[in-house]
N, C-alpha and C positions, 0 to 999 in steps of 0.2 A: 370915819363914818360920821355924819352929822346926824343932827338928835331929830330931823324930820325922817331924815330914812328910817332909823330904826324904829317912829314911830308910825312911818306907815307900812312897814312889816307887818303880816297880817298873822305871823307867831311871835309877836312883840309879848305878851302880858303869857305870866306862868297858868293860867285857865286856860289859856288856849291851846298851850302847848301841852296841860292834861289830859286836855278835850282832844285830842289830835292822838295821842298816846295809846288812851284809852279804846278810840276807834279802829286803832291799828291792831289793838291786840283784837279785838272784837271780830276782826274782818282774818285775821289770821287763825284763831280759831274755828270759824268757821269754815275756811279751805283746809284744815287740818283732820280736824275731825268731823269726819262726814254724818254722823251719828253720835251727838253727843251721849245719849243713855247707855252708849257701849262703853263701857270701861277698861276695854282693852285700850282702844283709841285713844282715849285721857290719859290712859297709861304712855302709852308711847310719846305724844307729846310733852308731860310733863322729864319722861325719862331724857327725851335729847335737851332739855332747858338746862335740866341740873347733870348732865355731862357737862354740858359747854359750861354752865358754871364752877365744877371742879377743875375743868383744866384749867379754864381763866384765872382761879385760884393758885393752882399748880404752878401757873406760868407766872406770877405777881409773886409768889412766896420766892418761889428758883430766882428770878432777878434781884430783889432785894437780900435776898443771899447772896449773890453773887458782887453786887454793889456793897453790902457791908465785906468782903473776902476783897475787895478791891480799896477799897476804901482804908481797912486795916494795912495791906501792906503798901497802900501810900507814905501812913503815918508813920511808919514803922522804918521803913526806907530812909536811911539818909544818906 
């Protein structure tokens, strides 16, 4: 990729891609919770963010488990 491309990407510079971030979550809250002052609704939202981030944990920890378990009986293997 040459350096005019990537400078005329228009998510080139890390502000923009905050900016961009930031609006996304902005606009996904809002189709989420219909009623921000309910705290039901905040609840539910926050609750599926931090599932999917225990499993993604779950799922990161079990691989590098699994690649040190592999890894050991490479070295061990002769």
């Amino acid at each position: 990729m040459s350096r005019e491309a990537s400078a005329a990407d228009p998510h080139s510079t890390v502000k923009d891609q905050v900016v961009e971030l930031y609006e996304d979550l902005e606009h996904e809250v809002q189709r989420e919770v219909h009623n921000p002052l309910d705290s039901s609704q905040g609840d539910l939202l926050v609750r599926k963010h931090i599932n999917g981030l225990a499993i993604t944990f779950f799922i990161l920890i079990a691989l590098s488990l699994l690649a040190a378990i592999v890894g050991y009986a490479m070295y061990t293997h002769t």
